[in-house]
N, CA, C and O atoms as a MOPAC input file, in Angstrom:
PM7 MOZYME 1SCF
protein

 N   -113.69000 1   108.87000 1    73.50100 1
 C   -114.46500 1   107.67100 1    73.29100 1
 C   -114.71400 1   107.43000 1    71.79900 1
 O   -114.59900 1   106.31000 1    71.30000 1
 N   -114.98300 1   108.27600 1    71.26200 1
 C   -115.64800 1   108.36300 1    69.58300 1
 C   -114.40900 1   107.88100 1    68.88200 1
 O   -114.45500 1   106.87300 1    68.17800 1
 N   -113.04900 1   108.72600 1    69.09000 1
 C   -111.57900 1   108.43400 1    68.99100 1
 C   -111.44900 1   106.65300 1    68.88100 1
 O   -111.34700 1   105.86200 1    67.94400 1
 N   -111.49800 1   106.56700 1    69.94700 1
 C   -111.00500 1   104.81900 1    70.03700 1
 C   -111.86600 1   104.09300 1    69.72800 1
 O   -111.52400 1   102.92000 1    69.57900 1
 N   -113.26700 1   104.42400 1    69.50500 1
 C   -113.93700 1   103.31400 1    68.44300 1
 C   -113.59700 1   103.89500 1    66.84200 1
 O   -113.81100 1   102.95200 1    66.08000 1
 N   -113.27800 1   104.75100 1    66.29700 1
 C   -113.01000 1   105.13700 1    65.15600 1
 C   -111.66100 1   104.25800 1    64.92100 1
 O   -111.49800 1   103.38500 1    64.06900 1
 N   -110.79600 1   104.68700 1    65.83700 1
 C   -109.81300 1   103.57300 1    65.50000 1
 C   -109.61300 1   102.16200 1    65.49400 1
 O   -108.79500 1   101.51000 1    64.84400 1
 N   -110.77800 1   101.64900 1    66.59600 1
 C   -110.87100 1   100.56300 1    66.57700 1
 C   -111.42000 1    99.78300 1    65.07300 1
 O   -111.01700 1    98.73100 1    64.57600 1
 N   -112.32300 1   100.59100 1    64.66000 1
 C   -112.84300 1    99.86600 1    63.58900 1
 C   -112.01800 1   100.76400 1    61.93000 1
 O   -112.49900 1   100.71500 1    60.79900 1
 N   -111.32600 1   101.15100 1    62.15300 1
 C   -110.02500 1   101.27200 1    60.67500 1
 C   -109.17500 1    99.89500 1    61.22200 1
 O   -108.87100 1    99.00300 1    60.43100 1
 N   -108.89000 1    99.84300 1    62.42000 1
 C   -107.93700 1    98.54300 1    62.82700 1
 C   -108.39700 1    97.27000 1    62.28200 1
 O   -107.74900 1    96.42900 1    61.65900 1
 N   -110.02200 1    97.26900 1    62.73000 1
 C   -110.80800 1    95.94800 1    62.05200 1
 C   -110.47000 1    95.68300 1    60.48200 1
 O   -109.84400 1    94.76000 1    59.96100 1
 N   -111.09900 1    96.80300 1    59.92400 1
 C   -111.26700 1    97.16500 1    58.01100 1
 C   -109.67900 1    96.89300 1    58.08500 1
 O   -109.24900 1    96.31700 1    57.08600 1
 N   -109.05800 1    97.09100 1    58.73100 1
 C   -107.11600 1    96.93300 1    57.83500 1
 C   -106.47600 1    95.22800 1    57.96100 1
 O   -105.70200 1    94.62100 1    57.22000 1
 N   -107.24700 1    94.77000 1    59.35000 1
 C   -107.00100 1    93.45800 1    59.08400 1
 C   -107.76400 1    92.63300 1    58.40700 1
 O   -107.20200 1    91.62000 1    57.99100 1
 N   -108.65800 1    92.74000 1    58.21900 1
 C   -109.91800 1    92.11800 1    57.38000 1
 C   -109.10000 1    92.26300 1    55.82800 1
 O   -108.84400 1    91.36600 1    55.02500 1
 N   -108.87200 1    93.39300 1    55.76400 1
 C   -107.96100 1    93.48300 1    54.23200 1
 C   -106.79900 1    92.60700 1    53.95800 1
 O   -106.43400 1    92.23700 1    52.84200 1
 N   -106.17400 1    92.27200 1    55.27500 1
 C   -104.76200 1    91.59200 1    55.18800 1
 C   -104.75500 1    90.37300 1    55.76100 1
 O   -103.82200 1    89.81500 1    56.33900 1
 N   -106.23100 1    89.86400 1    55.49900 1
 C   -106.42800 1    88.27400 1    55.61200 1
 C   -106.09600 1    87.97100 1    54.24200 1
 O   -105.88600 1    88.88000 1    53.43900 1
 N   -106.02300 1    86.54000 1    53.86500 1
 C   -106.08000 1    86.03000 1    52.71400 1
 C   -107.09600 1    86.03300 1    52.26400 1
 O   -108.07200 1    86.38700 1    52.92600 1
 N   -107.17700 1    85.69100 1    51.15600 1
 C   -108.57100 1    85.45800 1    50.27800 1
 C   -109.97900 1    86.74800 1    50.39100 1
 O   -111.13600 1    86.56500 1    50.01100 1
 N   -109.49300 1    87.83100 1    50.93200 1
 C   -110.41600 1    88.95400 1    51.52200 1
 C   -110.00800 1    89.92700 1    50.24700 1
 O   -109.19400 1    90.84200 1    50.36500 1
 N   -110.54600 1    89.66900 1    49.27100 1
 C   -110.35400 1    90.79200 1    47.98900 1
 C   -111.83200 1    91.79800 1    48.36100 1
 O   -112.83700 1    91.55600 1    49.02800 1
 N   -111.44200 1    92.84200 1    47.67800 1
 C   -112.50900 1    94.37100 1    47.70400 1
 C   -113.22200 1    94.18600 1    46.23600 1
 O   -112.58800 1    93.68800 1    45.30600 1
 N   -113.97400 1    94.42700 1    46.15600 1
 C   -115.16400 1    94.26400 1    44.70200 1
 C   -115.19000 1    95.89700 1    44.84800 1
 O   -115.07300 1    96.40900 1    45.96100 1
 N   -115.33000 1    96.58500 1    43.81400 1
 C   -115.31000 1    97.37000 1    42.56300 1
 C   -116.61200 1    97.86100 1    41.88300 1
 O   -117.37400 1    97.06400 1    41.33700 1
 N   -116.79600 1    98.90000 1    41.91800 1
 C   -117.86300 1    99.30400 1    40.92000 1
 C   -118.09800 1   100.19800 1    40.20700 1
 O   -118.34000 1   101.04000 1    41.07200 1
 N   -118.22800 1   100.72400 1    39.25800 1
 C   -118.52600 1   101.52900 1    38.04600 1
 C   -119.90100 1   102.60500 1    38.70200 1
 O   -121.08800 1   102.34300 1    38.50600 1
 N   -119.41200 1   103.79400 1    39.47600 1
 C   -120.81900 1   104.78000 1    39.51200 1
 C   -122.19600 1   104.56200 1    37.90500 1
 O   -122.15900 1   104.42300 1    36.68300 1
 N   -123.19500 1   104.66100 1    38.99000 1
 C   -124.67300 1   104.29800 1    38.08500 1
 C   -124.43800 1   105.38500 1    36.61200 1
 O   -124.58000 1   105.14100 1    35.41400 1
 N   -124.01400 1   106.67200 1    37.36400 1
 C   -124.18000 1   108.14900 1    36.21700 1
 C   -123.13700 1   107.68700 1    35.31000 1
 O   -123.29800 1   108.09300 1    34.15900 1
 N   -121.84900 1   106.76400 1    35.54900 1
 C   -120.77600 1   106.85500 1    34.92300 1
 C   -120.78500 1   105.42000 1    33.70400 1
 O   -119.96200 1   105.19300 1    32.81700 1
 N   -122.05100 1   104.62100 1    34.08300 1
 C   -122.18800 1   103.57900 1    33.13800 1
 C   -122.22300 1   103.62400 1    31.73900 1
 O   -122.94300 1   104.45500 1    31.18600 1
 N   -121.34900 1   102.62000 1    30.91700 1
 C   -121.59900 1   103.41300 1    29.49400 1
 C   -121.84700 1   101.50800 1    28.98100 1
 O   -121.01200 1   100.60500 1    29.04500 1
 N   -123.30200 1   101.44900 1    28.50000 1
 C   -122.84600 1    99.46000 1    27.74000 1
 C   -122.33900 1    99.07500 1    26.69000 1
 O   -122.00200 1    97.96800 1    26.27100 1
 N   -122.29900 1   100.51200 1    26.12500 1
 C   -121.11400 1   100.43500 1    24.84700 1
 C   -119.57500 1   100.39900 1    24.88600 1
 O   -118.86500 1    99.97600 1    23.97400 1
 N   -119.18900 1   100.85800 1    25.96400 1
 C   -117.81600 1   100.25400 1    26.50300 1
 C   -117.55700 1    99.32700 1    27.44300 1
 O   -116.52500 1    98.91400 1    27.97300 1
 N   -119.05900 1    99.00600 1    27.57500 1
 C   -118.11300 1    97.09500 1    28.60000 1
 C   -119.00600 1    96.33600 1    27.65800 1
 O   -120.07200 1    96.48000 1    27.05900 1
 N   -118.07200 1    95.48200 1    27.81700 1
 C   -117.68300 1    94.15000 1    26.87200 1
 C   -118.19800 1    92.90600 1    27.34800 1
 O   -118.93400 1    92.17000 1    26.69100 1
 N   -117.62800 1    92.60300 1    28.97400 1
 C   -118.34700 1    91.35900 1    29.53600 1
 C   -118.24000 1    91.83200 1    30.97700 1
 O   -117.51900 1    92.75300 1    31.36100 1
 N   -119.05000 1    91.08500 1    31.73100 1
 C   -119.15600 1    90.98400 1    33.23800 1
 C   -120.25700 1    92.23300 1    33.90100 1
 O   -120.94700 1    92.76200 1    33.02900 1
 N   -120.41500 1    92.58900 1    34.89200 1
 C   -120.94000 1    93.08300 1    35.40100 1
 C   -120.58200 1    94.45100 1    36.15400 1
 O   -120.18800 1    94.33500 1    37.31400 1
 N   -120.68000 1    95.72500 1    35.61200 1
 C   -119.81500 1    97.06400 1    36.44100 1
 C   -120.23100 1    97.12000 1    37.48500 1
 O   -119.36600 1    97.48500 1    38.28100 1
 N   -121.35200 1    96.90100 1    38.00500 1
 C   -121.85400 1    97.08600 1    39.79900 1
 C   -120.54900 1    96.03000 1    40.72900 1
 O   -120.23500 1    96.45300 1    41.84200 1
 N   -119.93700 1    94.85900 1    40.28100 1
 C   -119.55300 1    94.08700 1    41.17400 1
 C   -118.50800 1    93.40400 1    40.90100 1
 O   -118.65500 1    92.20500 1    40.66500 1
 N   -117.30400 1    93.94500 1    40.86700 1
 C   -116.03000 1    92.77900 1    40.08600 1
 C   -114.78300 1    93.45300 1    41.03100 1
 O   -114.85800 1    94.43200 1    41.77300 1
 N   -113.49300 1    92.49500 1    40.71300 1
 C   -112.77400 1    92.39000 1    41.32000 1
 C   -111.02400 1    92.04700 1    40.58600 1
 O   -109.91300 1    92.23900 1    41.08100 1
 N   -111.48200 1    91.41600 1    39.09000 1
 C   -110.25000 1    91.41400 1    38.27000 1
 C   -110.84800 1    91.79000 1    36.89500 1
 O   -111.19300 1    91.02000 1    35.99900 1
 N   -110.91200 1    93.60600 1    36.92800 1
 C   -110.82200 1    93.91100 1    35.68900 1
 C   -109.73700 1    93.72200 1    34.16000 1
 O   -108.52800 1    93.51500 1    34.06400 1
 N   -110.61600 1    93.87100 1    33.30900 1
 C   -109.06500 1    93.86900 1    32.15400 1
 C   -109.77600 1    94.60700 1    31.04100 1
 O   -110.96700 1    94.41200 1    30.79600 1
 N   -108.80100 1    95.70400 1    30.18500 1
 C   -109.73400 1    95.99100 1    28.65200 1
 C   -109.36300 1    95.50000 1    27.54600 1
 O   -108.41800 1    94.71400 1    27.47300 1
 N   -110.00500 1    95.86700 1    26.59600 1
 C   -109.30000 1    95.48300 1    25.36900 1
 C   -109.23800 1    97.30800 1    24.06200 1
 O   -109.85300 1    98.36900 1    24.16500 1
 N   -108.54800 1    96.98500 1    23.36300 1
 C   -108.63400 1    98.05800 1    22.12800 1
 C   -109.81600 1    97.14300 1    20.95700 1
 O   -109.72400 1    96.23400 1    20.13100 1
 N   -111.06900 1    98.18800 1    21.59900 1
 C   -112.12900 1    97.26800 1    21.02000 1
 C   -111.84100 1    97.74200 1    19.29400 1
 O   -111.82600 1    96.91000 1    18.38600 1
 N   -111.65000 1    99.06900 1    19.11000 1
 C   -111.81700 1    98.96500 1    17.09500 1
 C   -110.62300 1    98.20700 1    16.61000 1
 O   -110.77100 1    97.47000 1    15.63500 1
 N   -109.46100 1    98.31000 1    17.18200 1
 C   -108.37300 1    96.88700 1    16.82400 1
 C   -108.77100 1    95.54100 1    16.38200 1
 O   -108.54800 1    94.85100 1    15.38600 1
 N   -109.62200 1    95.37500 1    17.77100 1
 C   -109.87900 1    94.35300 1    17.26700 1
 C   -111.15300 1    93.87900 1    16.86000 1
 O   -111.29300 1    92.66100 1    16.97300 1
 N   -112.29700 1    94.63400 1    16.33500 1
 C   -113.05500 1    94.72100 1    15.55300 1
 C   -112.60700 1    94.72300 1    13.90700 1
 O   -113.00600 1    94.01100 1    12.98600 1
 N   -111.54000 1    95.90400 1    13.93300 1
 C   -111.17900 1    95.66600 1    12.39700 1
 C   -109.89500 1    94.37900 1    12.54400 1
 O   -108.85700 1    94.83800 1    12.06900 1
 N   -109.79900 1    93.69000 1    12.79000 1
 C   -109.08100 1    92.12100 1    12.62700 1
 C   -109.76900 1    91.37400 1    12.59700 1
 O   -109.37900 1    90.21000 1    12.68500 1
 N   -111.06200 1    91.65700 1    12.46500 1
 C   -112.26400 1    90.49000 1    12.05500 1
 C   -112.81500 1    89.84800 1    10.75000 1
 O   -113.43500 1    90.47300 1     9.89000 1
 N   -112.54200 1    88.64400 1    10.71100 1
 C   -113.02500 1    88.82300 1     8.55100 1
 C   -113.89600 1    89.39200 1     8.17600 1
 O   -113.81900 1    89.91500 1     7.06400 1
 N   -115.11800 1    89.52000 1     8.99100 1
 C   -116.27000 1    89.93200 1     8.31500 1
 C   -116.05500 1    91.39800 1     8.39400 1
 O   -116.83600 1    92.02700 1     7.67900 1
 N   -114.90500 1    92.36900 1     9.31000 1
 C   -114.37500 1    93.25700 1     8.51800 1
 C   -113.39400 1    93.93900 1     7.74800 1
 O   -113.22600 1    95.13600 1     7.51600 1
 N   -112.59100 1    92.59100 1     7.29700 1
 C   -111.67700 1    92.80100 1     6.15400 1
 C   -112.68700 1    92.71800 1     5.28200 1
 O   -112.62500 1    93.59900 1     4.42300 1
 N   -113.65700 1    91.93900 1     5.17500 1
 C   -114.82700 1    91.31500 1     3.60200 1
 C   -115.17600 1    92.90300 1     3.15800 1
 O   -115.25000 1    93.21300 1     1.96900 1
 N   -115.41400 1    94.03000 1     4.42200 1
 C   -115.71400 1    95.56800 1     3.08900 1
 C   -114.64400 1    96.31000 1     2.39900 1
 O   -114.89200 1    97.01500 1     1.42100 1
 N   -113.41600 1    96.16300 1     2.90500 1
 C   -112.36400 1    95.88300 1     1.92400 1
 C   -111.90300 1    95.61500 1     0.87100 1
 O   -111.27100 1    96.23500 1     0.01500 1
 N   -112.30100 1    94.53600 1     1.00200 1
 C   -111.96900 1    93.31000 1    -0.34500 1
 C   -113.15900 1    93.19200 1    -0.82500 1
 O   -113.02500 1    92.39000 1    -1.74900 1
 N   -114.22500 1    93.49400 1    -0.76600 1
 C   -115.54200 1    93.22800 1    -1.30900 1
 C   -116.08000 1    94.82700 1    -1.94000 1
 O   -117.04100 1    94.99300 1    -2.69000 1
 N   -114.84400 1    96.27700 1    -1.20800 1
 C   -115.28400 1    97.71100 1    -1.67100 1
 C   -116.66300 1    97.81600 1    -1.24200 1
 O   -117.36700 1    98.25000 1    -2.15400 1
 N   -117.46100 1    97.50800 1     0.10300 1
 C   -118.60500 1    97.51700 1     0.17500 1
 C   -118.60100 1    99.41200 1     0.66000 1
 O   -117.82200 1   100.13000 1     1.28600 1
 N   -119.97400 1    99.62300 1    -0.06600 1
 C   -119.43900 1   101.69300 1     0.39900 1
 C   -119.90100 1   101.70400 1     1.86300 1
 O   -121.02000 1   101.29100 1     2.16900 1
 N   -119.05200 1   102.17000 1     2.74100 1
 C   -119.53600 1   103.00500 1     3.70800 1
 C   -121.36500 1   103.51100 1     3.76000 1
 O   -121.88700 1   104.14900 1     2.84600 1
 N   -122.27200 1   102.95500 1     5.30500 1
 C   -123.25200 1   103.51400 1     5.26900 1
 C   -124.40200 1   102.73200 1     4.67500 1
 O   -125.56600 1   102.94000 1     5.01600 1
 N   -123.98200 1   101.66100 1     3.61200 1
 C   -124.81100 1   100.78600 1     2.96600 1
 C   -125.72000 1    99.84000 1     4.04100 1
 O   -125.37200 1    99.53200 1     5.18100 1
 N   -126.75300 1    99.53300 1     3.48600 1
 C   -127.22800 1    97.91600 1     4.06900 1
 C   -126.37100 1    96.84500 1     4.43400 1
 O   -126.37200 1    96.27800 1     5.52600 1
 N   -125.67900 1    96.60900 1     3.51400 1
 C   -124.48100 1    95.54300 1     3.22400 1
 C   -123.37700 1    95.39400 1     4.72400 1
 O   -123.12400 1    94.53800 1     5.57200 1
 N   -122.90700 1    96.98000 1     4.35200 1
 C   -121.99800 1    97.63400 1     4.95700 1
 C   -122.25600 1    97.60300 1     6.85100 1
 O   -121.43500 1    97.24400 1     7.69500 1
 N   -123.40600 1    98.01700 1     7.02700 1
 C   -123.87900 1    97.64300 1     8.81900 1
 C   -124.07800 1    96.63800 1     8.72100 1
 O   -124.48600 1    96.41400 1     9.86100 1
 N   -124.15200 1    95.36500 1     8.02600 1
 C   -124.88200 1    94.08700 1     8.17900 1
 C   -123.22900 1    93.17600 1     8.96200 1
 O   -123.16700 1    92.31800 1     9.84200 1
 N   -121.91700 1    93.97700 1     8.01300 1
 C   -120.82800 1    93.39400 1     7.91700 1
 C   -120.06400 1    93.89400 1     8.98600 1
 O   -118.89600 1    93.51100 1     9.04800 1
 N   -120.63400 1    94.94500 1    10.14300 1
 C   -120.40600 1    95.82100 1    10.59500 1
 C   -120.28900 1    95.23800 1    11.91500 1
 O   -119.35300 1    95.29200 1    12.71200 1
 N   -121.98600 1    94.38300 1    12.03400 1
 C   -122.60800 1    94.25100 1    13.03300 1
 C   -121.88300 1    92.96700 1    13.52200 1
 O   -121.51400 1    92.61700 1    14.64300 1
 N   -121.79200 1    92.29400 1    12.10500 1
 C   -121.15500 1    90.84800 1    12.55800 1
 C   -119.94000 1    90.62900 1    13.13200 1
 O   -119.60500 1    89.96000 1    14.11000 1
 N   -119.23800 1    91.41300 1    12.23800 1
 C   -117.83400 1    91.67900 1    13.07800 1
 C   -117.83000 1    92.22100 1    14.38300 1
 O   -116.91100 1    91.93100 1    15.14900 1
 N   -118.94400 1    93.13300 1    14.80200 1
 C   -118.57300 1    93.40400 1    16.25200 1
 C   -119.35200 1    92.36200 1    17.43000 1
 O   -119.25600 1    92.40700 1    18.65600 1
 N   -120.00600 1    91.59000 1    16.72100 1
 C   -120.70600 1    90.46400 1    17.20200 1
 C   -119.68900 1    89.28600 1    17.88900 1
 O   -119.50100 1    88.86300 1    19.03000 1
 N   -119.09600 1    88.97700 1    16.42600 1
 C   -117.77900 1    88.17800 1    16.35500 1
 C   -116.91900 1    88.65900 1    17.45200 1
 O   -116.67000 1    87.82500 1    18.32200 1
 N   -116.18200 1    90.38800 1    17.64600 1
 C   -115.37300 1    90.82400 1    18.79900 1
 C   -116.13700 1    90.27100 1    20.25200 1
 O   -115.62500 1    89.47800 1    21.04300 1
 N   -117.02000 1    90.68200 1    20.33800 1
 C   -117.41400 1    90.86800 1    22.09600 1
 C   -117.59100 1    89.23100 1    21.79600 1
 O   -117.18400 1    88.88400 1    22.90400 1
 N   -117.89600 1    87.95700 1    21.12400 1
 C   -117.82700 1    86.56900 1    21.68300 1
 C   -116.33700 1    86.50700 1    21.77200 1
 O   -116.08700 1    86.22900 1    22.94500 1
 N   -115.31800 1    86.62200 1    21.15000 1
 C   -114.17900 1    86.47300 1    21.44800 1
 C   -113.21500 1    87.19400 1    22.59500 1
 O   -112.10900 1    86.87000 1    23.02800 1
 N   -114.25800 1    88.51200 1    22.96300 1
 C   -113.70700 1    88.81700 1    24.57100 1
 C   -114.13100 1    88.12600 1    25.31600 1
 O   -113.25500 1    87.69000 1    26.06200 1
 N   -115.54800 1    87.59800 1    25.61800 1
 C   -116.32100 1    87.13500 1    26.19900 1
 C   -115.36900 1    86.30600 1    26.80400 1
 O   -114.90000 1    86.48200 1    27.92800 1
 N   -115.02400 1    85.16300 1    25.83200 1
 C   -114.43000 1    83.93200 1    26.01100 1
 C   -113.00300 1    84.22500 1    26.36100 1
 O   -112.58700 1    83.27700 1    27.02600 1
 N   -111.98800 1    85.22600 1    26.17700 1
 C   -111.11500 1    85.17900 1    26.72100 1
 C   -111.05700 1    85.24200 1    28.33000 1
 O   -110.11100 1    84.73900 1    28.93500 1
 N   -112.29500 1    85.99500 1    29.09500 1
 C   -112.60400 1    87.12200 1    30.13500 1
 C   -113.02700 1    85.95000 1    31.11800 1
 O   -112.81400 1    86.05100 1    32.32700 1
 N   -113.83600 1    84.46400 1    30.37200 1
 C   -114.15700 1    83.32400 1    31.09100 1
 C   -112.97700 1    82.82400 1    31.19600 1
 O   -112.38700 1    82.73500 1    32.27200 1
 N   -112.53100 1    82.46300 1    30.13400 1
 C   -111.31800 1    81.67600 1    30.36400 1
 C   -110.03400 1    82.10300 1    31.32800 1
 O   -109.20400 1    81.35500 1    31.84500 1
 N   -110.12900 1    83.39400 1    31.39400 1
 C   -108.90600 1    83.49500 1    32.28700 1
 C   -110.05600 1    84.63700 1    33.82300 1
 O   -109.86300 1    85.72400 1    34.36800 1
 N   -111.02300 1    83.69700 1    33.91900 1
 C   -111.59100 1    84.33000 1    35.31600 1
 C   -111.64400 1    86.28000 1    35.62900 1
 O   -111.61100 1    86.90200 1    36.69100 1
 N   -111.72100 1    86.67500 1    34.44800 1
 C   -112.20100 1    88.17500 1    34.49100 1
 C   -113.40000 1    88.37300 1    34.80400 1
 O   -114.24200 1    87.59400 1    34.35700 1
 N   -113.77400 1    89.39300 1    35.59800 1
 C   -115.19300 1    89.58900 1    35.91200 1
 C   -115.59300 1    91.20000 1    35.41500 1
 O   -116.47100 1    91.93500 1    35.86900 1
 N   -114.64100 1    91.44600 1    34.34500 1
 C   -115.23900 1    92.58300 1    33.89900 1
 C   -114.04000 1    93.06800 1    32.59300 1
 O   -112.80900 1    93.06800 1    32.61900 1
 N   -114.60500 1    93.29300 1    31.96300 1
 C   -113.59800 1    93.55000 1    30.62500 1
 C   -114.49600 1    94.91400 1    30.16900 1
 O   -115.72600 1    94.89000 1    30.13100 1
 N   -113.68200 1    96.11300 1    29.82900 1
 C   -113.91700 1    97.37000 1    29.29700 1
 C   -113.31200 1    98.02200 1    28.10000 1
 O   -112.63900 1    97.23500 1    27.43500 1
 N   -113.35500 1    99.00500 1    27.72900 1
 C   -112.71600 1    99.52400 1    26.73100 1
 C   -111.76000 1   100.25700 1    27.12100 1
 O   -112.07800 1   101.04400 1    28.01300 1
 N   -110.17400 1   100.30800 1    26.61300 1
 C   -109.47800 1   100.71900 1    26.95300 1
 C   -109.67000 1   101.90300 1    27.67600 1
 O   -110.60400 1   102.53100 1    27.17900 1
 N   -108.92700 1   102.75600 1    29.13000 1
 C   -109.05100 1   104.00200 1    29.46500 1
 C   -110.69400 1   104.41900 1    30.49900 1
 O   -110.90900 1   105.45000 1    31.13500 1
 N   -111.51300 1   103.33400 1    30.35000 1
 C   -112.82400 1   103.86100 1    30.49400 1
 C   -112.70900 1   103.82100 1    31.69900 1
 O   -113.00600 1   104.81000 1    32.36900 1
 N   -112.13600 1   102.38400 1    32.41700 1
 C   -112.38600 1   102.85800 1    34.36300 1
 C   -111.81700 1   103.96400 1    34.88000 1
 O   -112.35800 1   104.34000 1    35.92000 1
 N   -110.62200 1   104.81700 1    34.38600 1
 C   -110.19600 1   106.02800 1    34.79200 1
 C   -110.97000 1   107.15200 1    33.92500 1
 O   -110.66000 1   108.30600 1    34.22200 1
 N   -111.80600 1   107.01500 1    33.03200 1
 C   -112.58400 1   107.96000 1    32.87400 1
 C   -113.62400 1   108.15300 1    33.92600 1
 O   -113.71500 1   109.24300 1    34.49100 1
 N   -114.52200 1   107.02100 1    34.26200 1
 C   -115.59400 1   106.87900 1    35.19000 1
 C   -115.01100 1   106.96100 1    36.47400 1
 O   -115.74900 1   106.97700 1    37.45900 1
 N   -113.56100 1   107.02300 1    36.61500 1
 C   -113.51400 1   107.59300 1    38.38900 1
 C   -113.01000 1   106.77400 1    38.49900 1
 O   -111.92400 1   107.35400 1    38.51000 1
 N   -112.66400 1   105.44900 1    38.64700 1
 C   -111.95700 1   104.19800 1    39.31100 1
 C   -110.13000 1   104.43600 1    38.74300 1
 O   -109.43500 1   104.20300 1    37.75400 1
 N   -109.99100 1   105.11900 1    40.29100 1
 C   -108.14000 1   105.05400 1    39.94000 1
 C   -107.47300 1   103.44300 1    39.82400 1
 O   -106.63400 1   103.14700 1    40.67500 1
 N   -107.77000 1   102.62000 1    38.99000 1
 C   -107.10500 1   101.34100 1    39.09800 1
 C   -106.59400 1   100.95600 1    37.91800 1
 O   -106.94100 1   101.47400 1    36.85700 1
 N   -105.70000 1    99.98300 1    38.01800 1
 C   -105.10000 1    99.18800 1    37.10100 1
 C   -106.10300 1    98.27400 1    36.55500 1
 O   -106.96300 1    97.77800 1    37.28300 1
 N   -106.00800 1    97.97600 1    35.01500 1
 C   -106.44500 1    96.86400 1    34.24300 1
 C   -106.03900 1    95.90800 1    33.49200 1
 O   -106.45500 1    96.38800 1    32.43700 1
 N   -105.65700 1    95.13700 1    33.24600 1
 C   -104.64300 1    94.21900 1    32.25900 1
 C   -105.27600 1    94.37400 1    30.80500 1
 O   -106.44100 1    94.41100 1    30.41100 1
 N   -103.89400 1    94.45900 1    30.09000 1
 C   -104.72400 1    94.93200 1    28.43200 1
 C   -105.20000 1    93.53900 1    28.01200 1
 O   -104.35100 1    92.70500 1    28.32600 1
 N   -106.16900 1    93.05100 1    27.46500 1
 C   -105.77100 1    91.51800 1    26.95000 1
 C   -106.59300 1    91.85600 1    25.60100 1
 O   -107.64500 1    91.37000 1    25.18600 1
 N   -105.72400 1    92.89300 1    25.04000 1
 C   -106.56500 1    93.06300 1    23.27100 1
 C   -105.46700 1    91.90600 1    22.41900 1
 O   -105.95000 1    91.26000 1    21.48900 1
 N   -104.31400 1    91.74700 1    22.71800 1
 C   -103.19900 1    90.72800 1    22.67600 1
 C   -103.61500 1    89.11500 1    22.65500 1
 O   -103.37800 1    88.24700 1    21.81500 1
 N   -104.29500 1    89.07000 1    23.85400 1
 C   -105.15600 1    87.39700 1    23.69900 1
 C   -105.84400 1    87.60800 1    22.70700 1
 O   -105.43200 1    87.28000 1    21.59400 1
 N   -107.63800 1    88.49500 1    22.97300 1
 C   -108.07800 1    88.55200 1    22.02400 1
 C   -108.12600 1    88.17700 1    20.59300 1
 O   -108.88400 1    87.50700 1    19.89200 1
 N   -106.51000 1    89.18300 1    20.33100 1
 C   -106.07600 1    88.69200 1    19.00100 1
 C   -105.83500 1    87.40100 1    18.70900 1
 O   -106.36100 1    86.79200 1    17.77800 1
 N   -104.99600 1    86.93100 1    19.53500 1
 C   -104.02700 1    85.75100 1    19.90600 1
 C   -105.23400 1    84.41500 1    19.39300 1
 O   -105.02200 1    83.48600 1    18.61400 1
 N   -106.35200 1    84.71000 1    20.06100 1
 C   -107.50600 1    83.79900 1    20.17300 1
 C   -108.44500 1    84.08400 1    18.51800 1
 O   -108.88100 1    83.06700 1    17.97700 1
 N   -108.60100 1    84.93700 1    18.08300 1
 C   -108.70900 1    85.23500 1    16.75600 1
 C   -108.22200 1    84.32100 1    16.10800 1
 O   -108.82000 1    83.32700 1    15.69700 1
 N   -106.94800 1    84.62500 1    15.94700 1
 C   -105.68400 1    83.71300 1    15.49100 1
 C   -105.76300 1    82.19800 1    15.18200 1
 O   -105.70900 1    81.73100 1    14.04400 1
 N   -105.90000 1    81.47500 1    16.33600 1
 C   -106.26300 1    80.32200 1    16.56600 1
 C   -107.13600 1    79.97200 1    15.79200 1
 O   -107.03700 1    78.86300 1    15.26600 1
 N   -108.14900 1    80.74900 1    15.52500 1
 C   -109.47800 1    80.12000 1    15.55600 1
 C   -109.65200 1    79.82400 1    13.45700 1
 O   -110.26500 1    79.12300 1    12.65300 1
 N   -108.57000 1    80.99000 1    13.51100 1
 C   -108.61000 1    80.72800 1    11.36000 1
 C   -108.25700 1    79.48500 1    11.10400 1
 O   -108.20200 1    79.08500 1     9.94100 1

C-alpha cells in the first residue's frame, strides 16, 4: 500500500515537471548565504541564475582606472572613495543587465557550486562589459 502511493506521487512530481511552463525555483541554503557575492535578485527564490567576474569588471570601471592615472596610494581616503564608486558603478550595471534579460539572480562566479547548488549559470561578465561599453 505505502509502495503504490509512493509511486503514485513521484508519478504526480514527474508529470507536473513535464508540463509546460512548470519551472522549479532554487535556493541558496540560509548557512551558505554570502551578500557580498550576490549581485542582484533574491537567493531564497529564483529560477534563471547567471554570474559575473565581479573584480573584472570592477577594475573596467573609470572610477577605477582614475587610481591609476591619478597614482592614488593604496588604503587612502581618496583611494576607498574611488573604490566604492566603482563598485557602486559594477553592481548598477549588473543590476541592469540581470533586468534586462529577466535574471532573477546574478552571483559571483563559482559561488552556487560552492554553496551546494549543482547547477549551471550563464557567465554574463561579457554583457556587463559589453554594456559598460556602450555607455562611454
Amino acid at each position: 500500500m505505502k509502495t503504490r502511493m509512493l509511486a503514485a506521487g513521484v508519478a504526480a512530481i514527474i508529470a507536473l515537471l513535464a508540463l509546460p511552463g512548470v519551472v522549479m525555483a532554487f535556493a541558496i541554503p540560509d548557512d551558505k548565504i554570502d551578500e557580498q557575492k550576490i549581485f542582484w535578485g533574491n537567493a531564497k527564490s529564483f529560477e534563471k541564475p547567471g554570474e559575473v567576474d565581479y573584480k573584472r569588471i570592477v577594475r573596467a570601471m573609470p572610477e577605477y582606472k582614475v587610481l591609476k592615472k591619478k597614482r592614488i596610494k593604496a588604503g587612502s581616503a581618496k583611494y576607498w572613495l574611488q573604490i566604492s564608486a566603482a563598485s557602486n558603478h559594477a553592481v548598477r550595471l549588473i543590476s541592469e543587465v540581470g533586468c534586462e534579460n529577466k535574471y532573477d539572480l546574478i552571483v559571483s562566479v563559482g559561488y552556487l557550486k560552492a554553496a551546494g547548488l549543482d547547477m549551471q549559470a550563464d557567465n554574463l561578465t561579457g554583457q556587463v562589459l559589453e554594456k559598460l561599453g556602450a555607455k562611454k
